[in-house]
C-alpha positions, 0 to 999 in steps of 0.5 A: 500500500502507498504510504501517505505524505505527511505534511504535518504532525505532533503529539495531537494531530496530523495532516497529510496529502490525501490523493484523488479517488481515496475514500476518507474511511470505509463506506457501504457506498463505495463497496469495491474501493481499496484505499482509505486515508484512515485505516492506511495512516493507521498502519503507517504512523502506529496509532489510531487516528480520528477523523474531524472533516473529509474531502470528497473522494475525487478531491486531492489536497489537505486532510486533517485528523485528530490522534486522540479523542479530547484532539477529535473533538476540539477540531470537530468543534472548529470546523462545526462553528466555522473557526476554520479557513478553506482555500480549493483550486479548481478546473473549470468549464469556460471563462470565469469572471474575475471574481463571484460570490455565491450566496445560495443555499443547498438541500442535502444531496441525499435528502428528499424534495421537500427537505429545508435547504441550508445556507451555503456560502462560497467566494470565488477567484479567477486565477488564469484563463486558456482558450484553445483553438479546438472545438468540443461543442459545435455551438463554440469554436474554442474551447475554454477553461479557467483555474479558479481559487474557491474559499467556501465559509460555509461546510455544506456536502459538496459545495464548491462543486455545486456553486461552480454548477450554478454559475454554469462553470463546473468542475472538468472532470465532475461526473455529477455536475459537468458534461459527460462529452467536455469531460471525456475531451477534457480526459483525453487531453490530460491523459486521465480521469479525475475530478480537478478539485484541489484542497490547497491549504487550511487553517485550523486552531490547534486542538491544545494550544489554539494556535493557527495553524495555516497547512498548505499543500502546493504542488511545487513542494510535493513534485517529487514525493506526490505525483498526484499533486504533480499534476497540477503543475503539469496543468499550467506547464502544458498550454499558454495560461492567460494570468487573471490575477497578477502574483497568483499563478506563474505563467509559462508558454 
């Protein structure tokens, strides 16, 4: 089994790189998969571990667990009242604007019709744009794709997928919320099929001592021990990104 990479680590919490299409823990409703970020950093560190927030299965980036009950719960409370901070870094469909704030609440995905929806929160950023001269849809010449910073406030189950739907600029590689053919084209360029959703950094309060902790995972720091991170780079090596927001993206031709 792969080790984890450990980004960070004491005597009361660990954070560690959770690669694309790991389930957090076991699940009935994933049966067939092998790999769990849980039971594989139980087996690697020597001790159980506890978890206090999850990432969706496709989504890549910073997971946080706690080494010991009193640790779990502290944290568990931090991310329940929002004293935590979330940075993501997405693919999407098209171009998005400089900037988007979406203030619309969602319904549980598993919940029936007539369930109360809850408020949901995300600010969005774009980082660079990409037009290439090959088209997927006939109704557009080009096609079009943006690296989006996403900073949710609220913790709703897959929020920043679902407000990137709503403003008609889903992830690539979403096979709930995107477009089967754009995502298959999107595939074939990338050389693989994955959800392009990036849980870049995270700060959180320290379970003792309260401090805030910022844990980042760029993938210009993890090249060479997590070629899942890799990709990324990879991504804004291989085309001529347009730089939307000057200092957050490199570009490179």
């Amino acid at each position: 089994m792969t080790a984890l990479h450990i980004l960070w680590r004491d005597e009361h919490m660990v954070a560690v790189y959770k690669p694309a299409g790991w389930l957090v823990h076991r699940t009935g409703l994933d049966a067939g998969e092998t790999r769990f970020v849980m039971q594989t950093l139980r087996d690697q560190i020597g001790q159980r571990v506890y978890p206090v927030h999850r990432l969706d299965k496709g989504t890549c980036g910073v997971l946080v667990m706690a080494l010991h009950s009193d640790a779990a719960r502290a944290l568990a409370q931090a991310f329940e009242h929002q004293r935590t901070h979330k940075r993501y870094l997405a693919l999407v469909r098209g171009w998005m604007p400089d900037s988007a704030e979406v203030d619309h609440a969602l319904r549980p995905d598993d919940a029936p019709p007539d369930a109360p929806v809850q408020e949901a929160h995300t600010r969005f950023r774009c980082l660079a744009r990409l037009e290439l001269n090959e088209s997927v849809d006939a109704r557009h010449a080009t096609t079009r794709a943006s690296l989006v910073e996403a900073v949710p406030t609220t913790g709703r189950r897959h929020q920043i997928r679902r407000h990137l739907k709503y403003l008609a600029h889903p992830i690539l590689g979403d096979a709930t919320h995107g477009k089967g053919p754009l995502n298959r084209w999107w595939a074939q360029q990338l050389g693989q099929t994955r959800l392009w959703l990036h849980a870049q950094s995270l700060a959180v309060p320290h379970p003792v001592s309260g401090e805030m902790l910022t844990l980042a995972c760029d993938g210009e720091a993890l090249q060479a021990n997590v070629p899942d991170a890799a990709d990324w780079l990879r991504l804004q090596q291989r085309w001529p990104w347009v730089v939307v927001q000057p200092g957050a993206l490199s570009r490179r031709d």
